[in-house]
Structure formats: C-alpha cells, structure tokens
PDB file of N, CA, C and O in Angstrom, chain B, residues numbered from 101:
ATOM      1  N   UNK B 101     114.580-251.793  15.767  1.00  0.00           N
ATOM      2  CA  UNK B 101     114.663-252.116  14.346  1.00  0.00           C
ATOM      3  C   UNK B 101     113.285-252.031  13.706  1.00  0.00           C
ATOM      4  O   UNK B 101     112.316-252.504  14.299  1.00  0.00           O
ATOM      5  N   UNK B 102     113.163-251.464  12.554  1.00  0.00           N
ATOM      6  CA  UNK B 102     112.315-251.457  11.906  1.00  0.00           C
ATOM      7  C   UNK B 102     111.198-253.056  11.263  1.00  0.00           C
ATOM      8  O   UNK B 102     111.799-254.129  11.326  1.00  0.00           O
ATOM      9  N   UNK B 103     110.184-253.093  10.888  1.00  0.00           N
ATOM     10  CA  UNK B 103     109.685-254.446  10.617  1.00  0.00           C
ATOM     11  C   UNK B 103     110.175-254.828   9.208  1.00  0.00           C
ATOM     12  O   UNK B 103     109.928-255.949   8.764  1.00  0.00           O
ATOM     13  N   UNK B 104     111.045-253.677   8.311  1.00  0.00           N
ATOM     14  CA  UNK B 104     111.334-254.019   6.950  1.00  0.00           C
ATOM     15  C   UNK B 104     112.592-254.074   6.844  1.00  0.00           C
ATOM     16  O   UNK B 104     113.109-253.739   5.778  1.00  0.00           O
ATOM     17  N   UNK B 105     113.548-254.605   8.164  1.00  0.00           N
ATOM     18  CA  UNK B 105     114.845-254.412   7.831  1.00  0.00           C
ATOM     19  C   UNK B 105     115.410-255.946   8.172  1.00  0.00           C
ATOM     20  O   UNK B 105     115.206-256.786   9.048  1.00  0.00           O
ATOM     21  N   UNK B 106     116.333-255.814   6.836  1.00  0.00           N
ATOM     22  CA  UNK B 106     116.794-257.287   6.600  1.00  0.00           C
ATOM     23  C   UNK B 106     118.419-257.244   7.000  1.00  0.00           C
ATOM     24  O   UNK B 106     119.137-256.256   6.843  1.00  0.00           O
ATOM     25  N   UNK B 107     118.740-258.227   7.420  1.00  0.00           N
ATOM     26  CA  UNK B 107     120.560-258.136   7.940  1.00  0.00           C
ATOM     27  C   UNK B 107     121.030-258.303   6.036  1.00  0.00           C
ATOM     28  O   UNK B 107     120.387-258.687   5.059  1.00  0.00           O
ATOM     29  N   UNK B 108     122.009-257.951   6.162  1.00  0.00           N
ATOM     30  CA  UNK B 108     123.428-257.924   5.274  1.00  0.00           C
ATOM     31  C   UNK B 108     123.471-259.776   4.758  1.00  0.00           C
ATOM     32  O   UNK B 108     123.399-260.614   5.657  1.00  0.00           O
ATOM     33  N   UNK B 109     123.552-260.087   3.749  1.00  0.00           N
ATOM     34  CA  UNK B 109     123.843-261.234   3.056  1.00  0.00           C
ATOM     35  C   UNK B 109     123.086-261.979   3.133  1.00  0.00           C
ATOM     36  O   UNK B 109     121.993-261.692   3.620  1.00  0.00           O
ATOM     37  N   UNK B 110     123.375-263.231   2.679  1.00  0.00           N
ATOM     38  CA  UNK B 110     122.331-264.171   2.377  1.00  0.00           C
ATOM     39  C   UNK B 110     122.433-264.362   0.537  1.00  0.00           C
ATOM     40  O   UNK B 110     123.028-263.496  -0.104  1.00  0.00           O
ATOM     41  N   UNK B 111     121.844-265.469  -0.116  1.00  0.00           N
ATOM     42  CA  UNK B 111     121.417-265.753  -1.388  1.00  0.00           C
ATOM     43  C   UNK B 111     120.295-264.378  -1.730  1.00  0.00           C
ATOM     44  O   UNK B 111     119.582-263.673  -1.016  1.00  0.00           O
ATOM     45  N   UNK B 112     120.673-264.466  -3.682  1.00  0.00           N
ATOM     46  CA  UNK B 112     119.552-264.223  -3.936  1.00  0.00           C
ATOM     47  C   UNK B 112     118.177-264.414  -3.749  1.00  0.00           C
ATOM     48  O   UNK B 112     118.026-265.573  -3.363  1.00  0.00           O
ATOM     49  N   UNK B 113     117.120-263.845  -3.836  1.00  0.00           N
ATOM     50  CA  UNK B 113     115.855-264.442  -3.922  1.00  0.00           C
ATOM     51  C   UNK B 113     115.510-265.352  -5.118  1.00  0.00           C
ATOM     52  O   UNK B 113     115.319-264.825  -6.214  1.00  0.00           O
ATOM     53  N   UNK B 114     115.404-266.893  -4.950  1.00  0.00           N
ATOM     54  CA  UNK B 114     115.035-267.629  -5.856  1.00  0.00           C
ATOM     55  C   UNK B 114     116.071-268.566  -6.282  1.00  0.00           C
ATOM     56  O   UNK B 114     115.878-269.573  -6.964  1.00  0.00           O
ATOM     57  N   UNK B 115     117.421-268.063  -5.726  1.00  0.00           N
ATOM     58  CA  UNK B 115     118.680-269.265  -6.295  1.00  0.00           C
ATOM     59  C   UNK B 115     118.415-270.302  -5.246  1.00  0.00           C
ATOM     60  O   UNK B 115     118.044-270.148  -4.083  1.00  0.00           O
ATOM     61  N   UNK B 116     118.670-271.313  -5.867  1.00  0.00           N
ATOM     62  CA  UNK B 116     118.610-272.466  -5.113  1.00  0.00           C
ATOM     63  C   UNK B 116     119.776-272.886  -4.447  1.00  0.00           C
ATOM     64  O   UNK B 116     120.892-272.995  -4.957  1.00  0.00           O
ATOM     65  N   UNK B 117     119.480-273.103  -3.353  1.00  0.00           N
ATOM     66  CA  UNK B 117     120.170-273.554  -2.282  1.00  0.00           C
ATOM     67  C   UNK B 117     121.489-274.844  -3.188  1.00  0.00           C
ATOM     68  O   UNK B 117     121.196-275.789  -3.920  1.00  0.00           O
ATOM     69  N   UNK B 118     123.062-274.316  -2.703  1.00  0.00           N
ATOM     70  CA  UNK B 118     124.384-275.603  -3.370  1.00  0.00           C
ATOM     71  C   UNK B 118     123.287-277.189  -2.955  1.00  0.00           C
ATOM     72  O   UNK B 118     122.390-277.426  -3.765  1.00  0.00           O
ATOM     73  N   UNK B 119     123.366-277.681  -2.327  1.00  0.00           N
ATOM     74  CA  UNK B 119     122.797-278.686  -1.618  1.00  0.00           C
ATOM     75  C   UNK B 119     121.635-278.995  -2.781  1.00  0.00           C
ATOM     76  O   UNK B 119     121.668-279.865  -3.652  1.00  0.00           O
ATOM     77  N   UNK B 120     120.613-278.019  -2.519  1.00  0.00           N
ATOM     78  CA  UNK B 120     119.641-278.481  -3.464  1.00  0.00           C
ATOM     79  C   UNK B 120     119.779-278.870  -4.910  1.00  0.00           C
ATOM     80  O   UNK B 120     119.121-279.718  -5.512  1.00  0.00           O
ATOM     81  N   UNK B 121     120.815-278.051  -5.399  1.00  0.00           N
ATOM     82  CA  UNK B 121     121.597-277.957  -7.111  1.00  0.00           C
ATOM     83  C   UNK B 121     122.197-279.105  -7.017  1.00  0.00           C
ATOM     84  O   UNK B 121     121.753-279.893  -7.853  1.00  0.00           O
ATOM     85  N   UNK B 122     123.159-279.617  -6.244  1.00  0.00           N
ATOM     86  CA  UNK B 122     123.731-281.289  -6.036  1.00  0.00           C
ATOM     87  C   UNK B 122     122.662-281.773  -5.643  1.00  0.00           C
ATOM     88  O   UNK B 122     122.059-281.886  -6.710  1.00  0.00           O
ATOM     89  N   UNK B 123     121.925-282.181  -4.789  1.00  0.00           N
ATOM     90  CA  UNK B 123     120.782-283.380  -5.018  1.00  0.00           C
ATOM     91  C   UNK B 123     120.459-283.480  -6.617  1.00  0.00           C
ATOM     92  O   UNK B 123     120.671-284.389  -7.420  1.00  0.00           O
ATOM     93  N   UNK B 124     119.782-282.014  -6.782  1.00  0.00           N
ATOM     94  CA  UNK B 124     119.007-282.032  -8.420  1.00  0.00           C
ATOM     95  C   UNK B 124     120.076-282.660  -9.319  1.00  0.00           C
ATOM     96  O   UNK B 124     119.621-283.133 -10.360  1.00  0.00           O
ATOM     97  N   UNK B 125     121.216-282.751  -9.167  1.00  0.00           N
ATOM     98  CA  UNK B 125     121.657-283.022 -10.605  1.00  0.00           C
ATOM     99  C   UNK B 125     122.332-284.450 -10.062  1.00  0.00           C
ATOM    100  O   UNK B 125     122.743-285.185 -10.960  1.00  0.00           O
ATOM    101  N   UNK B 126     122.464-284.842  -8.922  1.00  0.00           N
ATOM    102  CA  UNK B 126     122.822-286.250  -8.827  1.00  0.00           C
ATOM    103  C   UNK B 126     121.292-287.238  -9.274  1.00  0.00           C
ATOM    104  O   UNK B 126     121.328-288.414  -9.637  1.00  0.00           O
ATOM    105  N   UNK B 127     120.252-286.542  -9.153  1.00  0.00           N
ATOM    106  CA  UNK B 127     119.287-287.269  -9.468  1.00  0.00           C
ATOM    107  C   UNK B 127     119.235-287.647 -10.881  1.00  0.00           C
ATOM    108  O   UNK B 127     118.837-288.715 -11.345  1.00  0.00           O
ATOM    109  N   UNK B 128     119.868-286.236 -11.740  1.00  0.00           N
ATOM    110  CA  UNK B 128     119.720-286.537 -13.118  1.00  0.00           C
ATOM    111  C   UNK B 128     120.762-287.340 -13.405  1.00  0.00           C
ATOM    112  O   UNK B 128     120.459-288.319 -14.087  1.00  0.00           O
ATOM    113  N   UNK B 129     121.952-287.231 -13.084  1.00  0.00           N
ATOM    114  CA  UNK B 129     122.548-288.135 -13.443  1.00  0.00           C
ATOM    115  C   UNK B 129     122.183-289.817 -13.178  1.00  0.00           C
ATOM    116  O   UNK B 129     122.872-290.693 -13.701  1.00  0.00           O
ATOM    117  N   UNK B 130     121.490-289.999 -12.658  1.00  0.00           N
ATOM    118  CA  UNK B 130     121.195-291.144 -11.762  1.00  0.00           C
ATOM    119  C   UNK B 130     120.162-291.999 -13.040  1.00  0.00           C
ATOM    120  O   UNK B 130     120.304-293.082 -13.607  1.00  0.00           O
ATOM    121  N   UNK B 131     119.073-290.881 -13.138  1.00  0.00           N
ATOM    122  CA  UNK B 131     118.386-291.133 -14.331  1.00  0.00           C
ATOM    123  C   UNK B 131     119.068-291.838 -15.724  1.00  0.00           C
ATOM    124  O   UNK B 131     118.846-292.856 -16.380  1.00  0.00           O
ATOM    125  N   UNK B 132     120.088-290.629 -15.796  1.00  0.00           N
ATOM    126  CA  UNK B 132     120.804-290.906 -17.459  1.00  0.00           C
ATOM    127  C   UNK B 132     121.437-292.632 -17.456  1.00  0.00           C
ATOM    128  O   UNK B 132     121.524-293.515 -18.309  1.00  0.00           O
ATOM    129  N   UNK B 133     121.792-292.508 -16.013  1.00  0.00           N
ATOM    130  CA  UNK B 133     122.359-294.090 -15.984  1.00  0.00           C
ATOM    131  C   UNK B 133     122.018-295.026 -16.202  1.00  0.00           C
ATOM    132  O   UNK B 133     122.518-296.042 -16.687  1.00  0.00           O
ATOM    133  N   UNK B 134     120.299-294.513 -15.537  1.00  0.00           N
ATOM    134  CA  UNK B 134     119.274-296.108 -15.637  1.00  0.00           C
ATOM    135  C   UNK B 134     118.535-295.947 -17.069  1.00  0.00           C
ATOM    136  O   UNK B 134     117.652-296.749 -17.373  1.00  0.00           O
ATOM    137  N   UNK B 135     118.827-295.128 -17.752  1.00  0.00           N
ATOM    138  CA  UNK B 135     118.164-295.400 -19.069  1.00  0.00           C
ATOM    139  C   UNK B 135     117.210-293.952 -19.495  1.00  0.00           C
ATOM    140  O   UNK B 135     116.381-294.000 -20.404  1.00  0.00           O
ATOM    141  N   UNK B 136     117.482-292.652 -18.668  1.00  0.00           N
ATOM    142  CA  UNK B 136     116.374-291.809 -19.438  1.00  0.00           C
ATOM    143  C   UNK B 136     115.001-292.068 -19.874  1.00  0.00           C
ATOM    144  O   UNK B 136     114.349-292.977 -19.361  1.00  0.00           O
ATOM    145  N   UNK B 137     114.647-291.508 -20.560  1.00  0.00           N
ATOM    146  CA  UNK B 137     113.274-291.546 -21.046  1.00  0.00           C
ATOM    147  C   UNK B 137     112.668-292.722 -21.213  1.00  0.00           C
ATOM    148  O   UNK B 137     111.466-292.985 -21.221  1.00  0.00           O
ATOM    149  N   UNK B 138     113.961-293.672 -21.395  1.00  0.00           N
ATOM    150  CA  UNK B 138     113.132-295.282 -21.706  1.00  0.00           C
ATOM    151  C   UNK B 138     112.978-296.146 -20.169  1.00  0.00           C
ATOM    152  O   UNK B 138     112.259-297.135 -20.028  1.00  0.00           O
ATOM    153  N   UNK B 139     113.746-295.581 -19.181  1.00  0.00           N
ATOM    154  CA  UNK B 139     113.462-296.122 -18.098  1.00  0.00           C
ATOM    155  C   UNK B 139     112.238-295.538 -17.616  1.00  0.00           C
ATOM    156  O   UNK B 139     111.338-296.152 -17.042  1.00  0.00           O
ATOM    157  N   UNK B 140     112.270-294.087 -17.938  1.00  0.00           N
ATOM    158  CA  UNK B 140     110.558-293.414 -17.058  1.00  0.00           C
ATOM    159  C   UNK B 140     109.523-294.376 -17.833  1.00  0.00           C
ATOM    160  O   UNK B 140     108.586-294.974 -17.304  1.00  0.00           O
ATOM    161  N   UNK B 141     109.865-294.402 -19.124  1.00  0.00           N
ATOM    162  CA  UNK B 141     108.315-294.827 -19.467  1.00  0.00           C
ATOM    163  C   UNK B 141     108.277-296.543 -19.471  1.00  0.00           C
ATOM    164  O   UNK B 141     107.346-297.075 -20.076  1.00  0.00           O
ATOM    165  N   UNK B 142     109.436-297.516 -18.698  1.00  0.00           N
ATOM    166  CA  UNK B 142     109.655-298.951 -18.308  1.00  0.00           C
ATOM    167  C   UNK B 142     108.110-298.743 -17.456  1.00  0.00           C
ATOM    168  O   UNK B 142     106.999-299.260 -17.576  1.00  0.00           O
ATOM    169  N   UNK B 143     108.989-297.202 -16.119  1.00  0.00           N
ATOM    170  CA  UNK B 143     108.298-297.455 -14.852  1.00  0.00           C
ATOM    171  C   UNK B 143     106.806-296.918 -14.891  1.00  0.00           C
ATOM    172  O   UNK B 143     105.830-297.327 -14.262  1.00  0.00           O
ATOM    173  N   UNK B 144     106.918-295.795 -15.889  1.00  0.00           N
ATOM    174  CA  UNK B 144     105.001-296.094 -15.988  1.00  0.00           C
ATOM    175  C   UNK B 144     104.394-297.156 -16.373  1.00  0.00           C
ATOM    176  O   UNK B 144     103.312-297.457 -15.870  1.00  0.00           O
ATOM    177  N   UNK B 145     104.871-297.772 -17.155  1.00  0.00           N
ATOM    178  CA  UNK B 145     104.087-299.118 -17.068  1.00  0.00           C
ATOM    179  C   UNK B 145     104.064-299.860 -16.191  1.00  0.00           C
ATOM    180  O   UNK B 145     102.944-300.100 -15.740  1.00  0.00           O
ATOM    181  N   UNK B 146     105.383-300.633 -15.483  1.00  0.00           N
ATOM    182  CA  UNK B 146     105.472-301.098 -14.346  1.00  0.00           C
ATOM    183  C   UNK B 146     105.286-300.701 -12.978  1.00  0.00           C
ATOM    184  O   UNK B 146     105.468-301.438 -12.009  1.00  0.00           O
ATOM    185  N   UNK B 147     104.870-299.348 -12.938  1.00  0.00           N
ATOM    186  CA  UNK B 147     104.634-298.457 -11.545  1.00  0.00           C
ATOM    187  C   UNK B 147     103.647-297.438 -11.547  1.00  0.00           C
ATOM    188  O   UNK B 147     103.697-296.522 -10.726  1.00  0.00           O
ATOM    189  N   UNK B 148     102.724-297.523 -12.432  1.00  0.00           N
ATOM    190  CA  UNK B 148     102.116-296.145 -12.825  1.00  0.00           C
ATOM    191  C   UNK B 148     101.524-295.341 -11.769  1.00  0.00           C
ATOM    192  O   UNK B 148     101.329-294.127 -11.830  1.00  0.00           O
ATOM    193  N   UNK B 149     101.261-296.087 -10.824  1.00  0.00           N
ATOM    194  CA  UNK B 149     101.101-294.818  -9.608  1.00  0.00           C
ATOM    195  C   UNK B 149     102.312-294.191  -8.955  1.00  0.00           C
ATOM    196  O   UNK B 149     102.224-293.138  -8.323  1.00  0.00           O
ATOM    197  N   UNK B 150     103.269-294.752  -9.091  1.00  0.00           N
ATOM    198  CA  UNK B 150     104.544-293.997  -8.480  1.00  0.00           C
ATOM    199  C   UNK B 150     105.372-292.912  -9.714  1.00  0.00           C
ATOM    200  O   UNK B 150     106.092-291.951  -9.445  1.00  0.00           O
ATOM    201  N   UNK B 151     105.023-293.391 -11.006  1.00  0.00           N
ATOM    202  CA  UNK B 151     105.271-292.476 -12.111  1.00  0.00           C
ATOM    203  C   UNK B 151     104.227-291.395 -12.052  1.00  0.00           C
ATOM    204  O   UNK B 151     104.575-290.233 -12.261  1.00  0.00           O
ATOM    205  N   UNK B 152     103.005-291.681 -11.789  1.00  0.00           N
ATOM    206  CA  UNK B 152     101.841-290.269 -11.913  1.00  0.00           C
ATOM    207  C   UNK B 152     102.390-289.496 -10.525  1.00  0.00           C
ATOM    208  O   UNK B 152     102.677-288.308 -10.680  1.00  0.00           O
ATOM    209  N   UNK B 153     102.562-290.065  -9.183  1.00  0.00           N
ATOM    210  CA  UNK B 153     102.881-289.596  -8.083  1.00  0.00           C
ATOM    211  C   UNK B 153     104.208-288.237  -8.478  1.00  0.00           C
ATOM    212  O   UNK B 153     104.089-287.048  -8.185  1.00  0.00           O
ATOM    213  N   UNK B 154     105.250-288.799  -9.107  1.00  0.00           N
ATOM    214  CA  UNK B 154     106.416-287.990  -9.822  1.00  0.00           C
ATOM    215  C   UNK B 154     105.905-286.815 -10.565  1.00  0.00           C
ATOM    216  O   UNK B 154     106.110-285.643 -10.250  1.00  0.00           O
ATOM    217  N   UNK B 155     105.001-287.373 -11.907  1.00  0.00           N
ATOM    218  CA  UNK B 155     104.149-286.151 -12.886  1.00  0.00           C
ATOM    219  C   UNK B 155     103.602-285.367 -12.050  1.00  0.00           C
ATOM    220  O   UNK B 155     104.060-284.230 -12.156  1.00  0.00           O
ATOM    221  N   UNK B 156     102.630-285.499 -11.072  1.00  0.00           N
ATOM    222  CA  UNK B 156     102.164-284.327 -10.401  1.00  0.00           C
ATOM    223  C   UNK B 156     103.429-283.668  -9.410  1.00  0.00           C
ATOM    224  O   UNK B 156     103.302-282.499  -9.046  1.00  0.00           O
ATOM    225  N   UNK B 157     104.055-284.072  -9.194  1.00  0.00           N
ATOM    226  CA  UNK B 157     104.830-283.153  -8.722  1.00  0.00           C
ATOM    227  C   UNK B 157     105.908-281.922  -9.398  1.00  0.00           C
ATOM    228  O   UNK B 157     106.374-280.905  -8.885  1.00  0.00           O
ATOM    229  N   UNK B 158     106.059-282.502 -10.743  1.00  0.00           N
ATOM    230  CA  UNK B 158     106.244-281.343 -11.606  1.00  0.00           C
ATOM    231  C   UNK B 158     105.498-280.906 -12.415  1.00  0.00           C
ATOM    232  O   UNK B 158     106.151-280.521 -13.386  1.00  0.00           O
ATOM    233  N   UNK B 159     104.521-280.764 -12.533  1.00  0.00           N
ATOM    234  CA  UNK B 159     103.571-279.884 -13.183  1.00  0.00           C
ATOM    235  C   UNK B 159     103.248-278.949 -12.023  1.00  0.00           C
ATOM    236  O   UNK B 159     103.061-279.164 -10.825  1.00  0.00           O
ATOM    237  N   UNK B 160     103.242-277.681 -12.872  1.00  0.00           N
ATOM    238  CA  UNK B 160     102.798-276.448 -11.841  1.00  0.00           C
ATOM    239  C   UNK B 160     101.892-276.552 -11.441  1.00  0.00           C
ATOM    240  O   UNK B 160     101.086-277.407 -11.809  1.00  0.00           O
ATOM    241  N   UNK B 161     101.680-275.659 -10.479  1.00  0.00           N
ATOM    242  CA  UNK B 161     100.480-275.251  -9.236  1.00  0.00           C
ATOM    243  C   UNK B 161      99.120-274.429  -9.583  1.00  0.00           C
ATOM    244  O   UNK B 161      97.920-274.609  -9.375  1.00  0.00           O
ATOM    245  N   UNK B 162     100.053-273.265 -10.329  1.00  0.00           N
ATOM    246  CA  UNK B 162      98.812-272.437 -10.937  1.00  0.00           C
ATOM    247  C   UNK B 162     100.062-271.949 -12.438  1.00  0.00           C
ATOM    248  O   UNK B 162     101.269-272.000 -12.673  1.00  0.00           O
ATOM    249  N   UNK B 163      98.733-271.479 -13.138  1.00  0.00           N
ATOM    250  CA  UNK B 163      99.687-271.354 -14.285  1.00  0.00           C
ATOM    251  C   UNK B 163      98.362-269.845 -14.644  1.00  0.00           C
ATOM    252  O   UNK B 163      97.139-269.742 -14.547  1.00  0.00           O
ATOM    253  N   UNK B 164      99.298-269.083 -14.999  1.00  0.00           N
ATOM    254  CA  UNK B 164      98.604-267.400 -15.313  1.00  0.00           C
ATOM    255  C   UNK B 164      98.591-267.527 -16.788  1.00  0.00           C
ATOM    256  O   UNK B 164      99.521-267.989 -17.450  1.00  0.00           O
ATOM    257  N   UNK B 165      97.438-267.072 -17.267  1.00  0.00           N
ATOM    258  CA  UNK B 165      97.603-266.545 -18.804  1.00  0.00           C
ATOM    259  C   UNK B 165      96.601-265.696 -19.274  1.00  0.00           C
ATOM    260  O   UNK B 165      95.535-265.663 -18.660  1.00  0.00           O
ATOM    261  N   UNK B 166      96.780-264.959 -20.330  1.00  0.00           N
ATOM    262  CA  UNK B 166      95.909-263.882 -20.405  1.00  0.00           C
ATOM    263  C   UNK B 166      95.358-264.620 -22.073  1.00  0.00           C
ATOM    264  O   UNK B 166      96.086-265.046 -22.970  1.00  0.00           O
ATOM    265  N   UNK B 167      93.480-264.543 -22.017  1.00  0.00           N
ATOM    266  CA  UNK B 167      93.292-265.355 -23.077  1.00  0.00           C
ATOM    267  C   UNK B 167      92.590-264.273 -24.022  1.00  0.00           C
ATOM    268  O   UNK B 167      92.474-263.145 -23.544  1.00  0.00           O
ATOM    269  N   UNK B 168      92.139-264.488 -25.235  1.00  0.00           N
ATOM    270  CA  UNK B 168      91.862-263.354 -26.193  1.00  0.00           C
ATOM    271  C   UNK B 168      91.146-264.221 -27.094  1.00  0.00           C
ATOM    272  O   UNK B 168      91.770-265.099 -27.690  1.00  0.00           O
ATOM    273  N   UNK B 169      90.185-264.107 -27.224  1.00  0.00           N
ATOM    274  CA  UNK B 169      89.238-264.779 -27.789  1.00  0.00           C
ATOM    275  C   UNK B 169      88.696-265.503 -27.261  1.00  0.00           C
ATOM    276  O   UNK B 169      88.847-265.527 -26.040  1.00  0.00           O
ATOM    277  N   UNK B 170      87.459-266.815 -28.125  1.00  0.00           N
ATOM    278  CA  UNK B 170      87.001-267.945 -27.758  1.00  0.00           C
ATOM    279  C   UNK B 170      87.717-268.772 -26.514  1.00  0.00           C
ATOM    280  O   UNK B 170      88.873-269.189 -26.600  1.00  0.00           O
ATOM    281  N   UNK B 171      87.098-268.907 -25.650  1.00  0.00           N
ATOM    282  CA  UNK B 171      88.002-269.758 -24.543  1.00  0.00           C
ATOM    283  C   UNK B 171      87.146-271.289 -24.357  1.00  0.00           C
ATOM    284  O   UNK B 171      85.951-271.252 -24.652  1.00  0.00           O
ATOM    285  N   UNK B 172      87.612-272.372 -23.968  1.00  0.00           N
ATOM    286  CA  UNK B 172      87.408-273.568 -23.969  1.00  0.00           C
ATOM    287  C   UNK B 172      88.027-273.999 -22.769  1.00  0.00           C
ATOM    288  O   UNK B 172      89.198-274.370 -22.689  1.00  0.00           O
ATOM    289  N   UNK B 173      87.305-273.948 -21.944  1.00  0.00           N
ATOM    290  CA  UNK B 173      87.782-274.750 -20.678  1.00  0.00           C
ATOM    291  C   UNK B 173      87.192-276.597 -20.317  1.00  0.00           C
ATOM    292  O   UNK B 173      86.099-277.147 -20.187  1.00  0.00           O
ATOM    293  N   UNK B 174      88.729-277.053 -20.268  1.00  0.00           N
ATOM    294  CA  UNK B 174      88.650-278.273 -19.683  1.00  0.00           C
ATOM    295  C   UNK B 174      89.170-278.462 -18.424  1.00  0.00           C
ATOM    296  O   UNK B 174      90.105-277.813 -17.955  1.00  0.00           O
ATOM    297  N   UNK B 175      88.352-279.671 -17.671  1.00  0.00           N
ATOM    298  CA  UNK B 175      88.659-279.734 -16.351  1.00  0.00           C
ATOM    299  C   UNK B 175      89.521-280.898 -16.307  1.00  0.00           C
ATOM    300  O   UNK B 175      89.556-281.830 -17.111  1.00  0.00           O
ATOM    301  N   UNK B 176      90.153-280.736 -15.347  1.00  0.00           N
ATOM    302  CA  UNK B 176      91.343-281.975 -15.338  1.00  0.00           C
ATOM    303  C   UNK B 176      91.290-282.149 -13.513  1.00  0.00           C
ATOM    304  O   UNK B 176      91.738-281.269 -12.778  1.00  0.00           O
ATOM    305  N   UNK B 177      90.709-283.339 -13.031  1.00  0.00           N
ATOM    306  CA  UNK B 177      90.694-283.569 -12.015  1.00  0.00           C
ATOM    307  C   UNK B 177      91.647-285.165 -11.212  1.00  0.00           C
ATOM    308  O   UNK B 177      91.468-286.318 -11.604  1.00  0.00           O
ATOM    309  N   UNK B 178      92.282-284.893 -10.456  1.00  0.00           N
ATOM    310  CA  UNK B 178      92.557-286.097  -9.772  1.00  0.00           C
ATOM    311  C   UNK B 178      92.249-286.625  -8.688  1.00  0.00           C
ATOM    312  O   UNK B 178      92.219-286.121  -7.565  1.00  0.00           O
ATOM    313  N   UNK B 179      91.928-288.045  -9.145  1.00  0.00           N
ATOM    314  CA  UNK B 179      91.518-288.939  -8.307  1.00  0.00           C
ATOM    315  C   UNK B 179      92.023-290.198  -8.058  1.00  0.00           C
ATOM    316  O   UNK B 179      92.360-291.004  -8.925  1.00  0.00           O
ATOM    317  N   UNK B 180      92.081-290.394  -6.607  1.00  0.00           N
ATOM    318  CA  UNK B 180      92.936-291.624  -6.111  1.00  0.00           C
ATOM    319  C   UNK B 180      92.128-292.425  -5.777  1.00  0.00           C
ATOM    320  O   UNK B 180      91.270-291.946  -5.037  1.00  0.00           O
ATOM    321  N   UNK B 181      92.008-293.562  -6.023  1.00  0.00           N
ATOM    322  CA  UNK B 181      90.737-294.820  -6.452  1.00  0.00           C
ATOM    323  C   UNK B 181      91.931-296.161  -5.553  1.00  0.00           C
ATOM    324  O   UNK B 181      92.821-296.643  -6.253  1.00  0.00           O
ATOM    325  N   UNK B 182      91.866-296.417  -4.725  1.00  0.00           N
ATOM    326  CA  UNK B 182      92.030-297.739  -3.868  1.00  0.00           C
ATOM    327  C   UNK B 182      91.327-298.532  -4.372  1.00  0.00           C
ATOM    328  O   UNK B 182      90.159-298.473  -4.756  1.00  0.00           O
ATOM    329  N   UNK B 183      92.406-299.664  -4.371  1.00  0.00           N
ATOM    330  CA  UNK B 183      91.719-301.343  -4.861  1.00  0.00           C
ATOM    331  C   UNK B 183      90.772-302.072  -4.305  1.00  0.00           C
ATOM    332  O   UNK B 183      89.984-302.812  -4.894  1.00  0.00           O
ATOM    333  N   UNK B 184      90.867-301.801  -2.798  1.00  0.00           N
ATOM    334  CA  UNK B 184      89.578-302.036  -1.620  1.00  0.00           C
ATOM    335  C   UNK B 184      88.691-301.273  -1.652  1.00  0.00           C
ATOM    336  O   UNK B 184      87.680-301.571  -1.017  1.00  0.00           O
ATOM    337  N   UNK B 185      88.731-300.008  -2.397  1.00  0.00           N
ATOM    338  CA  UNK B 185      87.438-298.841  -1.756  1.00  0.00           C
ATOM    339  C   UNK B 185      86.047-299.922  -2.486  1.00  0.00           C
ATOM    340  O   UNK B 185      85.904-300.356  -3.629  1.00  0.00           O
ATOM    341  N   UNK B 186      85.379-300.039  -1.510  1.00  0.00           N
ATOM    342  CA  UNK B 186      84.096-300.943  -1.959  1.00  0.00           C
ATOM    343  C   UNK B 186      83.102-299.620  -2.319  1.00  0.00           C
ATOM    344  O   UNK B 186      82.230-300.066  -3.064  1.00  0.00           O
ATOM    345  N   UNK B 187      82.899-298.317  -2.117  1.00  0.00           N
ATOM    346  CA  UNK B 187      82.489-297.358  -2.845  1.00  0.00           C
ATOM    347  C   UNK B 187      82.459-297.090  -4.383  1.00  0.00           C
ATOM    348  O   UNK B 187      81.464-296.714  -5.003  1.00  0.00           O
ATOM    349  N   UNK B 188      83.608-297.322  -4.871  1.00  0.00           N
ATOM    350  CA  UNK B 188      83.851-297.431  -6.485  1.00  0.00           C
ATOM    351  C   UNK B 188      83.220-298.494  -7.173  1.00  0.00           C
ATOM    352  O   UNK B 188      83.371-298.620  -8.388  1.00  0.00           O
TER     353      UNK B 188
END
C-alpha cells in the first residue's frame, strides 16, 4: 500500500464526532437552565478563576489576519499568581 492511501469511509474532515455534538449541546442546555449569561457572570464573580479557566479555553489559539495600514500591537499575557507564591 501506498503511504497516501486511506480505507473507504469514515466522517468528514472537521464534523464533529455524534458524542461530541450531544455532550456540546447537553452542556448548553444545562447552562440555559441555570440561568445563561446571568449565571456565567454570578460565577465570575464568585469563581473568577474557574470562569477565566473556561474564557481561555474558548478563545482561539492563533488568529490570522492580514493588516493594511498603521498597526498597533498590544500584548496580552497570562499569568497565574498563587496566594502563597512569596515571590509576588
């Protein structure tokens, strides 16, 4: 067999796995139950490291863009700061 030969079937490239589509949307529903938008922003206040923990996980990885003109770069860095670190 060749190194570029793929068997017969399988998913598209990029559809998400049934399983994964039911988790994802039992989660949303789960959300809508406990209150939506007013529960996320209960738990940033009451959890804000487990709400930022969530935000970085959906914000992209790399993001491409093509710029045309004046450019302005800001840095956006994260940092995890422990209540014990006697360094800080």
């Amino acid at each position: 067999m060749s190194a570029t030969y793929k068997p017969p079937g399988g998913s598209r490239k990029g559809r998400p796995n049934k399983s994964t589509k039911q988790i994802k949307d039992m989660i949303e529903g789960a959300l809508k139950a406990a209150g939506g938008q007013a529960y996320l922003l209960q738990q940033a206040q009451e959890n804000p490291s487990a709400f930022l923990t969530l935000v970085g996980k959906i914000l992209p990885k790399n993001i491409e863009a093509t710029i045309d003109g004046n450019l302005t770069v800001t840095k956006i860095v994260r940092e995890i700061v422990h209540a014990n670190d006697q360094n800080a």
